[in-house]
Backbone as JSON Lines, residues from 0, in Angstrom:
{"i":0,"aa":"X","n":[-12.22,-31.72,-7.29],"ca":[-11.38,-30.79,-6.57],"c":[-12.3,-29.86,-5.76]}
{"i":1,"aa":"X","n":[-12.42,-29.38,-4.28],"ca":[-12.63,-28.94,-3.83],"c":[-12.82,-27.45,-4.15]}
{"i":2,"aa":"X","n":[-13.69,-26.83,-3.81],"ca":[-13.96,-25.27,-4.61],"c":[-13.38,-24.78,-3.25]}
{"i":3,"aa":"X","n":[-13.18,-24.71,-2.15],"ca":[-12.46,-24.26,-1.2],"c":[-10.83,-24.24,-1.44]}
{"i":4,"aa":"X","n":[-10.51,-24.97,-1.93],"ca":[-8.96,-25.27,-2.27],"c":[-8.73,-24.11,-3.51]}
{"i":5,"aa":"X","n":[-9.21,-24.59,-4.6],"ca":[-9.52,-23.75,-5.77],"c":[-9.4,-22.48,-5.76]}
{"i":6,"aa":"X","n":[-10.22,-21.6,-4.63],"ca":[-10.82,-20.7,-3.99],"c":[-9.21,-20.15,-3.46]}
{"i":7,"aa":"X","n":[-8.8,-20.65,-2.36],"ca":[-7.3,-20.48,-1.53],"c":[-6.14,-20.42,-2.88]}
{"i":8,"aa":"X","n":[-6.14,-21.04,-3.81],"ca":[-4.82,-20.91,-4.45],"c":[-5.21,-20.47,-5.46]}
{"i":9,"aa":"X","n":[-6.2,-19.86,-5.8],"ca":[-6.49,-18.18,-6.57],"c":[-5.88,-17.15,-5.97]}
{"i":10,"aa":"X","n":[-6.63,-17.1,-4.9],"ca":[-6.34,-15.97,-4.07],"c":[-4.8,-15.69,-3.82]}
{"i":11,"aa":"X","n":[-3.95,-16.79,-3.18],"ca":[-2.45,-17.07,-3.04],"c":[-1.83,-15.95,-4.35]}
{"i":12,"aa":"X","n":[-1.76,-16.87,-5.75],"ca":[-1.12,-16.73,-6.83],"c":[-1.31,-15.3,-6.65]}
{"i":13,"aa":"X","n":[-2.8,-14.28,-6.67],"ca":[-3.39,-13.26,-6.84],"c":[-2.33,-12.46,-6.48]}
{"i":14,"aa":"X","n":[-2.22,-12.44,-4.94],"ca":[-1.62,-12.34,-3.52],"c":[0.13,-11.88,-4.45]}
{"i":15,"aa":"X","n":[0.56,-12.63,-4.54],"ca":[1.62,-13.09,-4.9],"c":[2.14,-12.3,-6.12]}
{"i":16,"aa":"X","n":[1.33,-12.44,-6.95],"ca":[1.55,-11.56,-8.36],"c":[1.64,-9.76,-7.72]}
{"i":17,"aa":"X","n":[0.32,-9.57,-6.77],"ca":[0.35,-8.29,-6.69],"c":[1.88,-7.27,-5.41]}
{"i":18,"aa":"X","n":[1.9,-8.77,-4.85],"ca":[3.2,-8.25,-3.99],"c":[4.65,-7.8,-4.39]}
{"i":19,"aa":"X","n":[4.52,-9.1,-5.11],"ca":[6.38,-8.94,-5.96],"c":[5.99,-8.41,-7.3]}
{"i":20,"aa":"X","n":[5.37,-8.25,-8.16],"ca":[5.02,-7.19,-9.22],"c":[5.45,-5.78,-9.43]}
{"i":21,"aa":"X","n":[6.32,-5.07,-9.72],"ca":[6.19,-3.76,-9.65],"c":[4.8,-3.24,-9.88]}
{"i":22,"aa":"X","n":[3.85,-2.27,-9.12],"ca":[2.86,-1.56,-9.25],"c":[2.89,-1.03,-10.87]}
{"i":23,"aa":"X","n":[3.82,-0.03,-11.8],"ca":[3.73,0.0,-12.89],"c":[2.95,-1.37,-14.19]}
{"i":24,"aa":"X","n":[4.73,-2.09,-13.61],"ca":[4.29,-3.49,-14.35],"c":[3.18,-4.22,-14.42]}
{"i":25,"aa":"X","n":[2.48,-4.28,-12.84],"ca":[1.03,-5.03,-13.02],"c":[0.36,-4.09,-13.34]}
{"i":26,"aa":"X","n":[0.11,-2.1,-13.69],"ca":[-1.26,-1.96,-14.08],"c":[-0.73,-1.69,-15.54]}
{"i":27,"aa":"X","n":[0.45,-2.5,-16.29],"ca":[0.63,-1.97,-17.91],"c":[0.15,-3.61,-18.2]}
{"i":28,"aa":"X","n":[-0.55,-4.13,-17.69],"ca":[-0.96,-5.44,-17.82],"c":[-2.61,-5.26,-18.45]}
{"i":29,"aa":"X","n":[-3.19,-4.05,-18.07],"ca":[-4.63,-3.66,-18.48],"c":[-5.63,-4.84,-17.62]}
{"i":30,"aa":"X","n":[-5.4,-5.02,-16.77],"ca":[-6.24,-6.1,-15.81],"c":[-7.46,-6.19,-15.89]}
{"i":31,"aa":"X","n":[-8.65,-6.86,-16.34],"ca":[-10.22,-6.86,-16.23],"c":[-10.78,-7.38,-14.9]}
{"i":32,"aa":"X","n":[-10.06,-7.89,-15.25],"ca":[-10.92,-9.63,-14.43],"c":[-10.06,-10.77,-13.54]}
{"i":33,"aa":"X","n":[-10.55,-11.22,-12.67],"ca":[-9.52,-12.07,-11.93],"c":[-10.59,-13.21,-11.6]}
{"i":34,"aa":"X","n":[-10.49,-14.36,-11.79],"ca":[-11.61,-15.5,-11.61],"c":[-10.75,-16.87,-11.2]}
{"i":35,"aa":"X","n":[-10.72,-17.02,-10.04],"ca":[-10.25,-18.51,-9.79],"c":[-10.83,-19.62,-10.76]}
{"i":36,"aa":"X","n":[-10.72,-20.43,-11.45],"ca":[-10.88,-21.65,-12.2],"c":[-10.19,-22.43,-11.73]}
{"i":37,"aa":"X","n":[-10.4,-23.87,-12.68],"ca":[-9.48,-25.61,-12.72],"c":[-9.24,-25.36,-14.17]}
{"i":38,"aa":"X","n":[-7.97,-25.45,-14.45],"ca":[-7.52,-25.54,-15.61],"c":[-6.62,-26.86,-15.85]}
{"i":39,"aa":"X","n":[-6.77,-27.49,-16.63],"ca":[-6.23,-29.41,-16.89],"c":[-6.21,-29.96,-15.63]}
{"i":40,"aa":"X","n":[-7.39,-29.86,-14.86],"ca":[-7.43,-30.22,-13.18],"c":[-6.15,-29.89,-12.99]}
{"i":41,"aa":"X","n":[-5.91,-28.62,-12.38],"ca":[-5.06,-28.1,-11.77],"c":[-6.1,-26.74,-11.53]}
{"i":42,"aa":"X","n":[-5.75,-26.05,-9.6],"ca":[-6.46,-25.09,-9.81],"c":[-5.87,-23.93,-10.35]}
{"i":43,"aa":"X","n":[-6.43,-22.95,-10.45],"ca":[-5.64,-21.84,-11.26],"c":[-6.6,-20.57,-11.46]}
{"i":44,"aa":"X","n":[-5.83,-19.1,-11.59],"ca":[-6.1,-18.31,-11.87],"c":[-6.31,-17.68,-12.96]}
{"i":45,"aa":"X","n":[-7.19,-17.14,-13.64],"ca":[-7.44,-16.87,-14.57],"c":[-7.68,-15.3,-15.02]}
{"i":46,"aa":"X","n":[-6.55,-14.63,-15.72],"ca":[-7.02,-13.34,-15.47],"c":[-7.24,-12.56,-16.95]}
{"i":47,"aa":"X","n":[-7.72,-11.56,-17.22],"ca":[-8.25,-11.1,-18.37],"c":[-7.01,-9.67,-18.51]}
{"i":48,"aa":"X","n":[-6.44,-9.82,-19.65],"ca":[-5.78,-8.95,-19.93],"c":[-5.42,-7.89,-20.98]}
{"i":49,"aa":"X","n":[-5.43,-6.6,-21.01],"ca":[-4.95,-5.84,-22.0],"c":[-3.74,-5.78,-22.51]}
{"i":50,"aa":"X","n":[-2.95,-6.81,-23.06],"ca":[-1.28,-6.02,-22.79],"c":[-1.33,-5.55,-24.09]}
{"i":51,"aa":"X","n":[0.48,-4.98,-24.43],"ca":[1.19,-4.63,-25.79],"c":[0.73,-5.97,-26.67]}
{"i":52,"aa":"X","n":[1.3,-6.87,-25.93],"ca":[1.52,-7.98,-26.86],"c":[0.3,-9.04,-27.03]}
{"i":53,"aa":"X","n":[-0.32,-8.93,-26.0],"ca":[-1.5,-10.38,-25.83],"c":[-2.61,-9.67,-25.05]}
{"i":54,"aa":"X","n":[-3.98,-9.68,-25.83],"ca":[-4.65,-9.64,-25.31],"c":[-6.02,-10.48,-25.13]}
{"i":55,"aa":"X","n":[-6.04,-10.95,-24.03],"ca":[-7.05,-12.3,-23.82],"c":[-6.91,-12.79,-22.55]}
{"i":56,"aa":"X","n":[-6.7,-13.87,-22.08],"ca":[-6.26,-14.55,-20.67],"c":[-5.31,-14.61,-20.51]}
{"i":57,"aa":"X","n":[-4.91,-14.45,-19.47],"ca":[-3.43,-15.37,-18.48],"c":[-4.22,-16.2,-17.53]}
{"i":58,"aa":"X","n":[-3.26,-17.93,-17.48],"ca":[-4.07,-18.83,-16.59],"c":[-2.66,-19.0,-16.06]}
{"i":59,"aa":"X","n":[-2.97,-19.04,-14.56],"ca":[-2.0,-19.59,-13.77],"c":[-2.11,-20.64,-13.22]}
{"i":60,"aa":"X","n":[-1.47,-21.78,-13.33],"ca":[-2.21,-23.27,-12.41],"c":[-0.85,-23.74,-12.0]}
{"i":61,"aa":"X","n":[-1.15,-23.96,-10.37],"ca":[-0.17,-24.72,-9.7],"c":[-0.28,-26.12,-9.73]}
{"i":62,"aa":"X","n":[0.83,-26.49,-10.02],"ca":[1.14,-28.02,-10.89],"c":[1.44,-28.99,-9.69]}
{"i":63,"aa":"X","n":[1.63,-29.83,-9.58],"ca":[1.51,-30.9,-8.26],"c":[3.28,-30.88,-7.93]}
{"i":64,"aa":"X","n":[3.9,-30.22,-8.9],"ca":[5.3,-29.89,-8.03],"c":[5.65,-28.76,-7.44]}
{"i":65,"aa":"X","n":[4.43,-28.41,-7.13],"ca":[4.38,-26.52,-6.4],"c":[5.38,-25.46,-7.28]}
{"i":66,"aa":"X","n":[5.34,-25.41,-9.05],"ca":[5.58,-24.66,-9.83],"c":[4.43,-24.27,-10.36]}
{"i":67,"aa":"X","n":[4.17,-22.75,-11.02],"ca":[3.16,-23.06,-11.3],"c":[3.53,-23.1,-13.21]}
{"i":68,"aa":"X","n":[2.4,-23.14,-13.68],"ca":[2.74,-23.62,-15.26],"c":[1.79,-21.73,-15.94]}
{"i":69,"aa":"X","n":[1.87,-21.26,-17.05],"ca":[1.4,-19.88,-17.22],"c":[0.89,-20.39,-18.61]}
{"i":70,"aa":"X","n":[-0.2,-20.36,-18.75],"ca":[-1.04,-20.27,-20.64],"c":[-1.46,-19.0,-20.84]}
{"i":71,"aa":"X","n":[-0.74,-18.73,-22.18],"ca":[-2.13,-17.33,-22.75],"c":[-3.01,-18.29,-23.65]}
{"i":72,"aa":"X","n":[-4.03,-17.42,-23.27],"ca":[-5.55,-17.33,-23.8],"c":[-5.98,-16.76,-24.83]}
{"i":73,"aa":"X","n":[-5.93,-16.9,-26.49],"ca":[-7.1,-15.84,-26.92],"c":[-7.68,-16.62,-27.79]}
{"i":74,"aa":"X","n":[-9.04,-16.44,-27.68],"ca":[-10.23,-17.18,-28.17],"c":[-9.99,-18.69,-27.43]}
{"i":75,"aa":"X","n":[-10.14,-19.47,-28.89],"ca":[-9.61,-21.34,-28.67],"c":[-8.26,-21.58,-28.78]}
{"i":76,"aa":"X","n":[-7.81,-20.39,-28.82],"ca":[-6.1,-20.91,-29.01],"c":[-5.33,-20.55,-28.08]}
{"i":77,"aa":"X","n":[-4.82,-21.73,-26.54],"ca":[-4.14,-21.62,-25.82],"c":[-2.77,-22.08,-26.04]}
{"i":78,"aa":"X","n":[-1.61,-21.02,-25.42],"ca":[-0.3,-21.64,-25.57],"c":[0.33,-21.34,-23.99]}
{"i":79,"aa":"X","n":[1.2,-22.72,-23.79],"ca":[1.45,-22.53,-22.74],"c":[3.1,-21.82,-23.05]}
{"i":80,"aa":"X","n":[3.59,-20.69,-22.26],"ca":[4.54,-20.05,-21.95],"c":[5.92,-20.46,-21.23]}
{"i":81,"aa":"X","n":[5.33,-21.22,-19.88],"ca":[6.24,-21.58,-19.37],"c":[5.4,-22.89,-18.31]}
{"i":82,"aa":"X","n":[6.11,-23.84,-17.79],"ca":[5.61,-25.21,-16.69],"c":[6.18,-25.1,-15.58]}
{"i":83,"aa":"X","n":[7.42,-24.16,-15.4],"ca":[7.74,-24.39,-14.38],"c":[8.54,-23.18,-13.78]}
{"i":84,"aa":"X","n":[7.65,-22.24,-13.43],"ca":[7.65,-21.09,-12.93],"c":[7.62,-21.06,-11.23]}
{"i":85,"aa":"X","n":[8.5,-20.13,-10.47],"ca":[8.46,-20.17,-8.85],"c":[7.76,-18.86,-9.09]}
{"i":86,"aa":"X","n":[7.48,-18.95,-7.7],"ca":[5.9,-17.89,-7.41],"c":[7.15,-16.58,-7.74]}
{"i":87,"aa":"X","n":[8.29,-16.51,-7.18],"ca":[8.79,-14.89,-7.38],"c":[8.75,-14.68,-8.62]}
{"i":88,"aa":"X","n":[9.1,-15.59,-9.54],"ca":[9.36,-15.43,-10.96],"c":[7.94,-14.81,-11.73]}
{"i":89,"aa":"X","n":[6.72,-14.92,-11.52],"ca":[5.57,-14.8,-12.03],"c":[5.4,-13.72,-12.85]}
{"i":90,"aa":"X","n":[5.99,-12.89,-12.29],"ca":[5.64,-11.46,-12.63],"c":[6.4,-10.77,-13.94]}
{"i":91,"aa":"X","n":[7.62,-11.41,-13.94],"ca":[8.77,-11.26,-15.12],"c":[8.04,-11.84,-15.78]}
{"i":92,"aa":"X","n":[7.98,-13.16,-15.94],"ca":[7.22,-14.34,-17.25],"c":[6.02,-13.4,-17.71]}
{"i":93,"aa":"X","n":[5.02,-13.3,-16.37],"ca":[4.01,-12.99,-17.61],"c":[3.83,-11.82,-18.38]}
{"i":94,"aa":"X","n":[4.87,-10.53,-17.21],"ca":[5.17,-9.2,-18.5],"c":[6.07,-9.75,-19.81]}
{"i":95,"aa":"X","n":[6.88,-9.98,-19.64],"ca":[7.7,-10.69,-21.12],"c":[6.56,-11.01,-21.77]}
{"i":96,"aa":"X","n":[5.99,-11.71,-21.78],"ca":[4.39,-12.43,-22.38],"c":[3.49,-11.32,-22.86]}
{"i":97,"aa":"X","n":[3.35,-11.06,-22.12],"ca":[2.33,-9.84,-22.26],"c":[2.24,-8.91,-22.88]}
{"i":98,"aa":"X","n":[3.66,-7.99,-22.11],"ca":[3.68,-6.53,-22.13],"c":[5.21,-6.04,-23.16]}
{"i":99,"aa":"X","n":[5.98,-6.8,-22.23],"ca":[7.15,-5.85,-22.7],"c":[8.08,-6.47,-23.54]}
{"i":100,"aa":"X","n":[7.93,-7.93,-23.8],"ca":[8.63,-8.59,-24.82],"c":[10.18,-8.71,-24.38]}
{"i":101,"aa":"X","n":[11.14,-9.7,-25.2],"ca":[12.3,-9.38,-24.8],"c":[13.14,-8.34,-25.22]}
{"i":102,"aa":"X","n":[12.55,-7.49,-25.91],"ca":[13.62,-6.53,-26.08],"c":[13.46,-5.0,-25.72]}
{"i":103,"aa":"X","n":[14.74,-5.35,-24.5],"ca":[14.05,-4.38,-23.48],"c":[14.55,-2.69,-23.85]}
{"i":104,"aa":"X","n":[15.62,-2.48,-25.12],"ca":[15.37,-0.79,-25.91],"c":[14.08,-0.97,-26.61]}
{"i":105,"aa":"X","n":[13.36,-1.87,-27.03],"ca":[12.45,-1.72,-27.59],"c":[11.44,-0.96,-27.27]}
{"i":106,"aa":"X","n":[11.0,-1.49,-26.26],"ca":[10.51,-1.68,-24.83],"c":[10.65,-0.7,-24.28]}
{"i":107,"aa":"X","n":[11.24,0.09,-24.17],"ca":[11.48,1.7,-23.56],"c":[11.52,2.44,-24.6]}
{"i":108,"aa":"X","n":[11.68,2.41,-25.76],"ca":[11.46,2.98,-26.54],"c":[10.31,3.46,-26.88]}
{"i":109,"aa":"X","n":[9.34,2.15,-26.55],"ca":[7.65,2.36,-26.79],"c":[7.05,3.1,-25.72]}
{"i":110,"aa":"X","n":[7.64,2.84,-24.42],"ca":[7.08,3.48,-23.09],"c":[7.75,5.2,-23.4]}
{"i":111,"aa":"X","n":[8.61,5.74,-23.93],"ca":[8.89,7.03,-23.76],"c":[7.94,7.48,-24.8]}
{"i":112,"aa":"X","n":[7.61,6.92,-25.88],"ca":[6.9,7.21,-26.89],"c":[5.29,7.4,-26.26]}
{"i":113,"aa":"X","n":[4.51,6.4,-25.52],"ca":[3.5,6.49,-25.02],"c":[3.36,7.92,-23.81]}
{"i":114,"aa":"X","n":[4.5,7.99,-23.04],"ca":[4.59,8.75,-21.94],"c":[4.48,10.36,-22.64]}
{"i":115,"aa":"X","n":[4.97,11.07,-24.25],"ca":[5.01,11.84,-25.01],"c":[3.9,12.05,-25.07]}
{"i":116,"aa":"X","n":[3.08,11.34,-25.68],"ca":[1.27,11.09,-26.23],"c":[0.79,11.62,-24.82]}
{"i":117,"aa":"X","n":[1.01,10.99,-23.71],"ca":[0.27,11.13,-22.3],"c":[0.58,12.69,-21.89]}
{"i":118,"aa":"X","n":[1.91,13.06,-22.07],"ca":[2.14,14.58,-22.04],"c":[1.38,15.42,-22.6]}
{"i":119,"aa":"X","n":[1.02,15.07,-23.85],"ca":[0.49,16.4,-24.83],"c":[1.75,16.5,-25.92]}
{"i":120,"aa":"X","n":[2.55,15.7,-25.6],"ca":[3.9,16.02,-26.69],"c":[3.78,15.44,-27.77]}
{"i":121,"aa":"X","n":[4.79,14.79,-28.92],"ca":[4.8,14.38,-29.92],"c":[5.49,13.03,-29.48]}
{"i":122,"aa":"X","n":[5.13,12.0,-30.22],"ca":[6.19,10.91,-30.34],"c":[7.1,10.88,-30.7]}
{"i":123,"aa":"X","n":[8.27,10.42,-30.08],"ca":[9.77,10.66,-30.53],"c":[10.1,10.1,-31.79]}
């Protein structure tokens, strides 16, 4: 596979995640690192993450049916999430994954609780 190609549909996905993403949502992601790779020869993005829920990689690889497929990463133990993801969708999948889980009083529950701490206040 071409490292020029590789190179272009890093960047794309990158592109893509950071456009349709809410700004919140992608920086409660704890972002390190962003490294184009080939993941199961497919190219793909590879990004290093802090979330609530997972912390290790997110790989993004566009699959030869222009979906892309989403693995978390930590250590040797990859699981794939979802195969057949459209580029708008990206950003939901991998916070669910990540960050905010499906349960979304939960989920705000924890964010008013954190936002308290960030005040100087108490946790609710």
């Amino acid at each position: 596979m071409e490292k020029e190609y590789v190179m272009q549909v890093a960047k794309t996905i990158r592109e893509q995640l950071v456009v349709l993403t809410p700004m919140p949502v992608f920086m409660s992601w704890g972002i390190d690192e962003f490294a184009a790779t080939i993941y199961k020869d497919l190219p793909a993005l590879r990004i290093k993450v802090n979330g609530r829920l997972h912390k290790g990689y997110v790989i993004i690889a566009l699959n030869g049916s222009d979906y892309y497929e989403v693995y978390l990463q930590k250590g040797k133990n990859v699981e794939c999430i979802d195969e057949e993801v459209f580029f708008e969708d990206l950003g939901d999948v991998i916070d669910r994954a990540i960050e905010s889980g499906t349960d979304k009083a939960e989920y705000d529950k924890f964010c008013e609780q954190q936002l308290a701490i960030l005040t100087g206040g108490r946790p609710v």
